[in-house]
Backbone bond lengths (Angstrom), bond angles and torsions (degrees), N, CA, C in turn:
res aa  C-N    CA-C-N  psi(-1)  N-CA   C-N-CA  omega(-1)  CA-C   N-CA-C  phi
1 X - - - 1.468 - - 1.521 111.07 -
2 X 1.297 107.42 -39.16 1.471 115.88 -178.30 1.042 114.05 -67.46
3 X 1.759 133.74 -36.01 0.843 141.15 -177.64 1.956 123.53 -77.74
4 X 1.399 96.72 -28.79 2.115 111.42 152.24 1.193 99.29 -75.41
5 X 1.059 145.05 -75.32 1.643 117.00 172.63 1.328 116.35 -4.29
6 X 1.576 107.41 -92.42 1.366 124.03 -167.44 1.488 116.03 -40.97
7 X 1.482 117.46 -21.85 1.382 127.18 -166.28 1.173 106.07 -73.89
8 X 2.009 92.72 -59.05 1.727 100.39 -161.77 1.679 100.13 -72.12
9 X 1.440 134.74 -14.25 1.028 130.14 -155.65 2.069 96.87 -77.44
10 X 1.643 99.67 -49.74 1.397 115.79 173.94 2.086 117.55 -34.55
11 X 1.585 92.54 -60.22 1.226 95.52 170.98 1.447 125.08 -75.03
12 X 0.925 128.36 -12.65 1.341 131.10 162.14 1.225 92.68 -44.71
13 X 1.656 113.51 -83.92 1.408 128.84 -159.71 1.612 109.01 -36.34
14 X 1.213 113.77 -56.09 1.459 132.82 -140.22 2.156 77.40 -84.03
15 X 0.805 138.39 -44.70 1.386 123.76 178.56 1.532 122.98 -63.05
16 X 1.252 96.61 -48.85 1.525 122.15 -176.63 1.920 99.02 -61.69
17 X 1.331 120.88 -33.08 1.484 117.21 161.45 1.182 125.02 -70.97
18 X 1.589 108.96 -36.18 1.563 116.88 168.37 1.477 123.63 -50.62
19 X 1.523 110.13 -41.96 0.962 138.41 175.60 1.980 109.66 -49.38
20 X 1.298 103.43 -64.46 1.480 142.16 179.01 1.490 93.24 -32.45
21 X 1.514 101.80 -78.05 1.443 105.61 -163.50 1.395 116.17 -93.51
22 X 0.685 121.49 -1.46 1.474 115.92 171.99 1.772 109.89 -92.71
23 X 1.501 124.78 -30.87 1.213 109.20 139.93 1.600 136.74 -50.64
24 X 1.380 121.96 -44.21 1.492 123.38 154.02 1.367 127.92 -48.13
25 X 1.194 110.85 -27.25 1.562 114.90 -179.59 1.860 105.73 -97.93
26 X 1.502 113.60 -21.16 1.540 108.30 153.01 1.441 122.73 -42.61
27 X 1.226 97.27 -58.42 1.625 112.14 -178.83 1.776 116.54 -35.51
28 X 1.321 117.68 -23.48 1.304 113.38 171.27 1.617 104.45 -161.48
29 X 1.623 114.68 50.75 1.210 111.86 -154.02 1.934 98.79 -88.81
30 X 1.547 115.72 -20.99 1.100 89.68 167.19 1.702 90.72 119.09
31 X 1.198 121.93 -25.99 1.633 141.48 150.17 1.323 115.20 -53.36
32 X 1.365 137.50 104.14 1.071 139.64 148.39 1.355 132.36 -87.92
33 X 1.163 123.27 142.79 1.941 140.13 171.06 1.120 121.16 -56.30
34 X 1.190 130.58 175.18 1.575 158.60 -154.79 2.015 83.67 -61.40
35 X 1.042 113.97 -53.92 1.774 123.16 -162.02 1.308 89.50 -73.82
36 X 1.076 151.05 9.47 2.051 118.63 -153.12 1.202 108.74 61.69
37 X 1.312 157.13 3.23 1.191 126.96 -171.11 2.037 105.98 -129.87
38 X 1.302 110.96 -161.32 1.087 93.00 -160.47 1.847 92.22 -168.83
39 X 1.408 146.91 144.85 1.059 169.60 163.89 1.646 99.53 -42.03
40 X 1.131 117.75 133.20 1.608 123.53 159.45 1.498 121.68 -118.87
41 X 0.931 137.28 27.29 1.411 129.90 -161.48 1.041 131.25 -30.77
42 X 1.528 141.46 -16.38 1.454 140.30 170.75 1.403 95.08 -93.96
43 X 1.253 140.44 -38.19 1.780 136.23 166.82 2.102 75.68 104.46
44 X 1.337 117.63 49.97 1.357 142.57 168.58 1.820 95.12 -47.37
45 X 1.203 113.96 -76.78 1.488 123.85 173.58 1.325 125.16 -76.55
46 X 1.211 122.36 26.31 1.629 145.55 166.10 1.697 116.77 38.23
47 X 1.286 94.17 23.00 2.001 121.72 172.90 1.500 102.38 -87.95
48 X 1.173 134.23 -14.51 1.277 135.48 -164.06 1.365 97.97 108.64
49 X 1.908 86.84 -153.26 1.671 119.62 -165.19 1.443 111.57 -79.54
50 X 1.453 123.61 -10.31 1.477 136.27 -147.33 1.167 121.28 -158.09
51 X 1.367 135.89 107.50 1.133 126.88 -161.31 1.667 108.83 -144.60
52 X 1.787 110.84 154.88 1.458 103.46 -175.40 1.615 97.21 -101.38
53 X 1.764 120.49 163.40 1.488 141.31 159.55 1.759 89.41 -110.26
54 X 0.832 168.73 9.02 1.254 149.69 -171.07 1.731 113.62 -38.51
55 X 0.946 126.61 109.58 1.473 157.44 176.18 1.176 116.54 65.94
56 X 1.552 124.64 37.31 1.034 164.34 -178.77 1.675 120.08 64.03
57 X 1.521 108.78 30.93 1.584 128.06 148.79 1.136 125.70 -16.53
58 X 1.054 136.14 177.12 1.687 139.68 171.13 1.700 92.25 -89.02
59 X 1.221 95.75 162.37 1.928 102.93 175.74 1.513 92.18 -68.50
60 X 1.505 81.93 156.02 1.694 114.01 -153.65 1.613 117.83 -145.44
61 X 1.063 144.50 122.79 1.650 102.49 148.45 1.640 116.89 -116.84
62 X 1.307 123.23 -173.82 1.417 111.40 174.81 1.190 117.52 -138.32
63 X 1.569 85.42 127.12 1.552 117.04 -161.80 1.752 89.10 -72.25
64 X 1.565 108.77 143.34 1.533 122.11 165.71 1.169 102.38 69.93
65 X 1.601 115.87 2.43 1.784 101.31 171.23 1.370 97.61 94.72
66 X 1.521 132.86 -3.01 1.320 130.36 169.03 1.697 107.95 -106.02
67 X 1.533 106.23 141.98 1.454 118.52 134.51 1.280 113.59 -63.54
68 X 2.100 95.39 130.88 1.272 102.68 160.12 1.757 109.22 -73.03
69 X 1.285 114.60 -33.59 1.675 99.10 175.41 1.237 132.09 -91.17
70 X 1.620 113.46 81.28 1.442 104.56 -152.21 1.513 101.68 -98.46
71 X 1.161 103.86 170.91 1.535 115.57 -143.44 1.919 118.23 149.78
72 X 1.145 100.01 -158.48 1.376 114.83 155.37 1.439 133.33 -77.96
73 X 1.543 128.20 -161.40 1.158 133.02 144.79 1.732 126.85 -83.27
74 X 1.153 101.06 14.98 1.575 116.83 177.94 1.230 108.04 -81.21
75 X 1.485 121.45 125.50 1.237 117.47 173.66 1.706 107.62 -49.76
76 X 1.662 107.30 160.75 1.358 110.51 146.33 0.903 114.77 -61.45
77 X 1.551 155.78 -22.34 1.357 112.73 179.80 1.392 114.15 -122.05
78 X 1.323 112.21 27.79 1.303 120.78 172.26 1.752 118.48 -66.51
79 X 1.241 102.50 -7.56 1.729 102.72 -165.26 1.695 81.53 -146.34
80 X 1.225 132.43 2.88 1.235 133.30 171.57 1.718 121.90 -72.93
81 X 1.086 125.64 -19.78 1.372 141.19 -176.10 1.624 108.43 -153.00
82 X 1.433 114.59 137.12 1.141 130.68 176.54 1.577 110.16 -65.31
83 X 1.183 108.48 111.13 1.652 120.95 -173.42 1.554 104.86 -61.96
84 X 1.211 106.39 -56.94 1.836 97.08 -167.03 1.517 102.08 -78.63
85 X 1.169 142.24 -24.28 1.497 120.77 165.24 1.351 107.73 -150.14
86 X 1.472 103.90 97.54 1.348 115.62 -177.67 1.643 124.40 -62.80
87 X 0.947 126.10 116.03 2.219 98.61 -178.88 1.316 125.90 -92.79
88 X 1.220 110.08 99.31 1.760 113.60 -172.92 1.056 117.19 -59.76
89 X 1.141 113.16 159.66 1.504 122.92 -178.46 1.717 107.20 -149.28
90 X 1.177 110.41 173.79 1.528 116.90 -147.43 2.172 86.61 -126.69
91 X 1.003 101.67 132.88 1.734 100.07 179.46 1.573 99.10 -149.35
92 X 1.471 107.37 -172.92 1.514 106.27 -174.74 1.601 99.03 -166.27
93 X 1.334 95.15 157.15 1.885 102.41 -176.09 1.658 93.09 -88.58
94 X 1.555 98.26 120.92 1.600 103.69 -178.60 1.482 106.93 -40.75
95 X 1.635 125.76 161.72 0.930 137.68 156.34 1.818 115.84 -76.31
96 X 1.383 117.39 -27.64 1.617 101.90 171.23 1.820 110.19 -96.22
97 X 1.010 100.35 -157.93 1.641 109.58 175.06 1.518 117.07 -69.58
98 X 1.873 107.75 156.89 1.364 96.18 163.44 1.246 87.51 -121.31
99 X 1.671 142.56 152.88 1.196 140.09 127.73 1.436 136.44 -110.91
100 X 1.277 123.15 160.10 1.321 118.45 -179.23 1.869 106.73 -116.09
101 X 1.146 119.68 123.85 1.179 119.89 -157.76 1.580 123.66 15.57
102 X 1.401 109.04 56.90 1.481 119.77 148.22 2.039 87.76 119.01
103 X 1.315 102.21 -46.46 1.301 112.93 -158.00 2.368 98.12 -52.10
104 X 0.749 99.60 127.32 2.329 103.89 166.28 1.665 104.15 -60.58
105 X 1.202 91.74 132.56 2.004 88.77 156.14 1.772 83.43 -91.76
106 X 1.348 91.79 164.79 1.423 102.88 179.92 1.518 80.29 -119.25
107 X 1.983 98.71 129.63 1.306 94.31 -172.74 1.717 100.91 -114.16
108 X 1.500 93.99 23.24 1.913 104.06 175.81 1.391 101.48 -89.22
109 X 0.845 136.80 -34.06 1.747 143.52 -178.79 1.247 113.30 -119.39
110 X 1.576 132.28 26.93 1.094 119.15 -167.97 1.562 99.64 -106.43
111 X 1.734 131.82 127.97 1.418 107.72 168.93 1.378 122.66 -88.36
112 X 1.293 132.98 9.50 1.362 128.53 172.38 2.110 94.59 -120.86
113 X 0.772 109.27 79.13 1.400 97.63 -172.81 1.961 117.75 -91.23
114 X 1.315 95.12 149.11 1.450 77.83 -167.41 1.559 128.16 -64.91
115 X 1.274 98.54 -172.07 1.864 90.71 -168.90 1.710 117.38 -134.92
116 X 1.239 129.10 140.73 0.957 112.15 166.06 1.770 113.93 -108.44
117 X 1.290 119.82 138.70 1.222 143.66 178.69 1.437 130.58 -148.92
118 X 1.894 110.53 117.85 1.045 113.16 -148.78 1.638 141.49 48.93
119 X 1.627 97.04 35.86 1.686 116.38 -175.48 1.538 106.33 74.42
120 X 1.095 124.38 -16.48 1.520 146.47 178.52 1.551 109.78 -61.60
121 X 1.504 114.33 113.43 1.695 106.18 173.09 1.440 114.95 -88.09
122 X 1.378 111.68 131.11 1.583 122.93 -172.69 1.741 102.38 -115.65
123 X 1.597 103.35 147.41 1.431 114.00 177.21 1.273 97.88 -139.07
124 X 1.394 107.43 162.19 1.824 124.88 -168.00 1.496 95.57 -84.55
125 X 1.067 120.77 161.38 1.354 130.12 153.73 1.809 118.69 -105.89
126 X 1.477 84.00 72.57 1.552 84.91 -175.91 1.971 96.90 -107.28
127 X 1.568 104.81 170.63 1.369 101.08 -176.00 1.634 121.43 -56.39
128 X 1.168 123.20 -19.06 1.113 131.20 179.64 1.448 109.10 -60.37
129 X 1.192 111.66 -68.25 1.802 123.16 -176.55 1.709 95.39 -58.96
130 X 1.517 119.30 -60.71 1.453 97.68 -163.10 1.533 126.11 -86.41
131 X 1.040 113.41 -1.11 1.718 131.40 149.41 1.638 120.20 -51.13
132 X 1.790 94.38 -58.28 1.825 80.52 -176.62 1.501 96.45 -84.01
133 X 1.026 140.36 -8.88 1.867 120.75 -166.20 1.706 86.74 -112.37
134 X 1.255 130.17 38.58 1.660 123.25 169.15 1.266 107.80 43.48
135 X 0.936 144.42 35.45 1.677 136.02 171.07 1.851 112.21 -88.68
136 X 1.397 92.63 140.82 1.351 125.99 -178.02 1.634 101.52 -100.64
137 X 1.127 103.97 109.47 1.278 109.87 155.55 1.255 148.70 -141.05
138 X 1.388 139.92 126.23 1.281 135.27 -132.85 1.889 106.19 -155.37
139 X 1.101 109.98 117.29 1.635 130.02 -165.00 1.250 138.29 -119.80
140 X 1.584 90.27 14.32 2.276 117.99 -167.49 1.926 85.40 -94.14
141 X 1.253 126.94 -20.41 1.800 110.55 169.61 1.220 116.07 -30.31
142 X 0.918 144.44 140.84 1.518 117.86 144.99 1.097 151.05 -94.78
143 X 1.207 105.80 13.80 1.762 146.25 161.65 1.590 121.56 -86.77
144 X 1.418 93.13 -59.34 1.461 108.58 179.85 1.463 134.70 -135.56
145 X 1.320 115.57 155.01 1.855 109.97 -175.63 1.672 89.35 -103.41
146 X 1.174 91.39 153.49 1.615 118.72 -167.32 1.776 119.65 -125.30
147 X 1.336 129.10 93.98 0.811 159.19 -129.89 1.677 101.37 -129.01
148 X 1.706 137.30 97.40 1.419 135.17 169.70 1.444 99.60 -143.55
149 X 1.462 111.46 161.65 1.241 163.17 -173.74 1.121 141.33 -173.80
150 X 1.542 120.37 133.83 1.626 110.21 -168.70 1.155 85.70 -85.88
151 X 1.228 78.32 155.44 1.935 111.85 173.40 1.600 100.10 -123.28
152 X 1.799 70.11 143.89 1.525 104.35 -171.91 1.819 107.99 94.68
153 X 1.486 100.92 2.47 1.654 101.75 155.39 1.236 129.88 -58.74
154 X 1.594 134.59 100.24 0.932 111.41 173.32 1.462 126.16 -93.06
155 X 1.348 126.18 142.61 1.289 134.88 -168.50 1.602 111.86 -86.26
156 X 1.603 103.29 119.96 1.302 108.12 169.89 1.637 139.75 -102.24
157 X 1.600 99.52 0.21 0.817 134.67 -165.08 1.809 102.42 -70.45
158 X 1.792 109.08 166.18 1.842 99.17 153.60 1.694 106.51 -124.83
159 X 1.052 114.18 123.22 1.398 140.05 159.32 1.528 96.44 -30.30
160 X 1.541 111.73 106.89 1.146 130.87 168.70 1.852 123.88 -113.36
161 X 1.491 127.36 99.67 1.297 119.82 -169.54 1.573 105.40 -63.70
162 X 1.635 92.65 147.83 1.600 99.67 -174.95 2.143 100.87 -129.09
163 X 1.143 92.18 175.68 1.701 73.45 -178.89 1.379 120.32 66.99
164 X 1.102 97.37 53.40 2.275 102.51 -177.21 1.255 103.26 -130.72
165 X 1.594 116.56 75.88 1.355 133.93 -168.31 1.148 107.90 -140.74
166 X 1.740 124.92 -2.33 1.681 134.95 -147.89 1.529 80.04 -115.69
167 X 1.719 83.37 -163.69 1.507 96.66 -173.49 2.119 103.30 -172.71
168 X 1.501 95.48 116.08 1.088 109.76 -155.76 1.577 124.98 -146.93
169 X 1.472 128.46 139.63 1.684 100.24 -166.35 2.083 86.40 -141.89
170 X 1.144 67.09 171.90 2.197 78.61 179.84 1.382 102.79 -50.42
171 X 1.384 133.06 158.75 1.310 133.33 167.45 1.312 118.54 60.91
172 X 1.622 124.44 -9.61 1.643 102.42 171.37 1.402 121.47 -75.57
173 X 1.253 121.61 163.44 1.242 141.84 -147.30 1.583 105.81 -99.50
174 X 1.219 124.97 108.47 1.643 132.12 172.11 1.128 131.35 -136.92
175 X 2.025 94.63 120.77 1.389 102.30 -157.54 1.387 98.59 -101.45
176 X 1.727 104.12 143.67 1.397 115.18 -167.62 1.698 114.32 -133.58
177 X 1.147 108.66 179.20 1.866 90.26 164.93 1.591 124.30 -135.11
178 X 0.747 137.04 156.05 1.727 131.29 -155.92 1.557 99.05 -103.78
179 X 1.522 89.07 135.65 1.699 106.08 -179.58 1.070 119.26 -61.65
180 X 1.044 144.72 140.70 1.633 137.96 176.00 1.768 111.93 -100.34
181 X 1.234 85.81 57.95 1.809 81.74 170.08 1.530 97.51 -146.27
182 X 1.336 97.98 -172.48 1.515 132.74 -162.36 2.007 87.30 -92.30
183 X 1.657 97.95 154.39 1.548 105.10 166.99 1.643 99.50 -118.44
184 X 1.355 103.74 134.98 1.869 118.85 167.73 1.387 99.40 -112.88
185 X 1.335 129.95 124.71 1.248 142.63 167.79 1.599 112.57 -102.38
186 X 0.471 141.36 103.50 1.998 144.12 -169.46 1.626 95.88 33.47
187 X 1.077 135.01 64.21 1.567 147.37 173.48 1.811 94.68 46.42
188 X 1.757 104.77 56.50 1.582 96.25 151.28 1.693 89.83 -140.89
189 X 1.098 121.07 138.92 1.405 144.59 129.03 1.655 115.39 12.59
190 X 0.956 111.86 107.63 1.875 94.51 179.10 1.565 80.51 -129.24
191 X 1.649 103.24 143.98 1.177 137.08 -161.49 1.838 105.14 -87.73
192 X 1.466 113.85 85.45 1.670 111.09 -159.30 1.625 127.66 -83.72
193 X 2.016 95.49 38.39 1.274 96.02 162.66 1.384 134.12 -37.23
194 X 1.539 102.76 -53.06 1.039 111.60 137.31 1.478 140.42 -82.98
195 X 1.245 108.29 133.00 1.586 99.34 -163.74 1.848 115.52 -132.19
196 X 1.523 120.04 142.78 0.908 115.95 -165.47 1.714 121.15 -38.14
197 X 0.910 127.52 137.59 1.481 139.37 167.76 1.431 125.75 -106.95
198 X 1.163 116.32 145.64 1.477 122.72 -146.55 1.991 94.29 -130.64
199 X 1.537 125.26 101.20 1.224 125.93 -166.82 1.977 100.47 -122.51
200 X 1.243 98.26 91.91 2.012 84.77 153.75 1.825 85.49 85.07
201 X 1.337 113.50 37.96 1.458 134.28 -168.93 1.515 125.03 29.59
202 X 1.527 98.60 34.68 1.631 114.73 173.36 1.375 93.67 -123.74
203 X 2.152 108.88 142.81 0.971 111.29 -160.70 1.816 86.50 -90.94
204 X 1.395 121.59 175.39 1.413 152.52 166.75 1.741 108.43 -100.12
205 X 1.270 108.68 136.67 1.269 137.77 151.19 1.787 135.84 -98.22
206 X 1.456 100.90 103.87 1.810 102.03 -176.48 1.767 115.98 -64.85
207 X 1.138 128.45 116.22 0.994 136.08 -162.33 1.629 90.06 -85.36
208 X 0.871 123.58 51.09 1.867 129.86 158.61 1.679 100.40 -55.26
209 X 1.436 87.37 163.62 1.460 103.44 -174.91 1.705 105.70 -94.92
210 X 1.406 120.78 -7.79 1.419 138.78 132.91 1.261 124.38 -18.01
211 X 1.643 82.04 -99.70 1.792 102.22 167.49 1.387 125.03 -42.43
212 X 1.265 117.83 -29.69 1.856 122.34 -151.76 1.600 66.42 -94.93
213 X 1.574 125.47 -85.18 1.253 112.61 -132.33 1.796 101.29 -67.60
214 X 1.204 133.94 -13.41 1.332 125.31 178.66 1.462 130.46 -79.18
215 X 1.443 90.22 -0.23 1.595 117.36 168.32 1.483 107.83 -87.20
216 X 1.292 123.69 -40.12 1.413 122.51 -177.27 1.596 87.53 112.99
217 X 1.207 146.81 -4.08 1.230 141.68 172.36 1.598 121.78 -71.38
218 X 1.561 132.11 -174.25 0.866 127.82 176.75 1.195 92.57 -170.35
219 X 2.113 100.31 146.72 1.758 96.14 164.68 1.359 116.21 -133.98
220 X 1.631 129.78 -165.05 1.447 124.92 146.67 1.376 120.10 -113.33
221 X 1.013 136.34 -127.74 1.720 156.39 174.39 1.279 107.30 115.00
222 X 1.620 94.81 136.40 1.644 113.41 158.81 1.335 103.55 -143.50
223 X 1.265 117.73 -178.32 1.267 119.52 -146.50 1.904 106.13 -90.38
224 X 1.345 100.03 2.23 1.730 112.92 -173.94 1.433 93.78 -88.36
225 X 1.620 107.42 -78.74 1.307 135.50 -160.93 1.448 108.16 -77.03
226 X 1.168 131.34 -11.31 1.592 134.61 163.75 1.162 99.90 65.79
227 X 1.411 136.33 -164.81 1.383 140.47 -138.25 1.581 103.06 -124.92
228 X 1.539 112.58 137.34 1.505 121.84 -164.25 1.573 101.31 -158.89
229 X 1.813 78.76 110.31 1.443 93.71 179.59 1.296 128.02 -78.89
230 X 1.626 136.74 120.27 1.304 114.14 -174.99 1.411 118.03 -121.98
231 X 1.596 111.29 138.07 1.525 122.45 -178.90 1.425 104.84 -111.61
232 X 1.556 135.50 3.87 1.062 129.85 157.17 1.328 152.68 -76.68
């Protein structure tokens, strides 16, 4: 008798934990709802209580009731790199700074950190970057990724890094693979010598003097003060 006791008492327990943690591990399990989005309860991804995956993106949310990655439910980088023969390429986290209107990525904790390729400065298109600089971006073409912003927006916002969970130092070495599409910059043509790059399955942006100024953006760099993007 003592020993059905002890049994049923065990399974009690042993459910009632099941129970426990697998609700705790809901809380940011990585499962999203009917919307794309999905519950955070510790504010794990420092977006709050609520957060979007929309086409299986990095967490997100959307400001004004918009996705910044609009499109489909297709990931970005599902149509971002040529699946059956991808072409790698070899890049590296610059040795000086990157900034975005004055503000450092910290590229010691950064997990999408920026890149240099072909002397060329590259940034992720994660929600962080295309939230504060208003960018539209959209990657269901099947030719090309599509890239707008009004110009003559000025930004009032402060550039806050998101994604500081990585681990990263000047000069390391990151191998990535190049997108096989076309660039649309507010419906002009960008010339894809340089061409989008796809790192840690987030695509890259070439900070060309193309790209920057067809955004309505602008930057500097020298070889002290490193490269600083400005939307102000």
């Amino acid at each position: 008798m003592k020993k059905k006791r002890f049994m049923k008492k065990a399974s009690v327990l042993a459910v009632s934990f099941a129970l426990l943690t697998s609700s705790v591990a809901f809380g940011h399990s990585g499962r999203t709802d009917s919307s794309g989005g999905h519950r955070d309860n510790k504010n794990v991804s420092g977006l709050g209580y609520y957060h979007y995956h929309c086409g299986g993106n990095p967490a997100h949310l959307h400001p004004n009731g918009r996705c910044p990655y609009s499109g489909s439910s297709t990931p970005s980088t599902s149509g971002g790199s040529n699946a059956t023969s991808p072409v790698k390429i070899s890049a590296k986290v610059p040795n000086t700074s990157v900034k975005i209107d004055g503000v450092n990525i910290n590229t010691a904790n950064a997990k999408y950190p920026p890149l240099l390729f072909k002397d060329i400065t590259y940034i992720p298109i994660t929600f962080d970057i295309v939230y504060y600089l208003d960018i539209n971006y959209n990657w269901t073409d099947a030719s090309n990724l599509k890239f707008s912003r009004t110009i003559g927006l000025k930004n009032t916002k402060q550039f806050k890094q998101m994604f500081t969970d990585g681990s990263s130092w000047s000069g390391m070495s990151a191998y990535a693979t190049k997108v096989n599409k076309g660039i649309i910059v507010n419906n002009l043509w960008v010339n894809n010598t340089y061409p989008i790059i796809n790192y840690k399955n987030i695509n890259y942006i070439p900070l060309t003097y193309d790209f920057v100024t067809n955004l309505g953006l602008s930057y500097t760099w020298d070889p002290v003060n490193g490269f600083n993007l400005i939307s102000k």
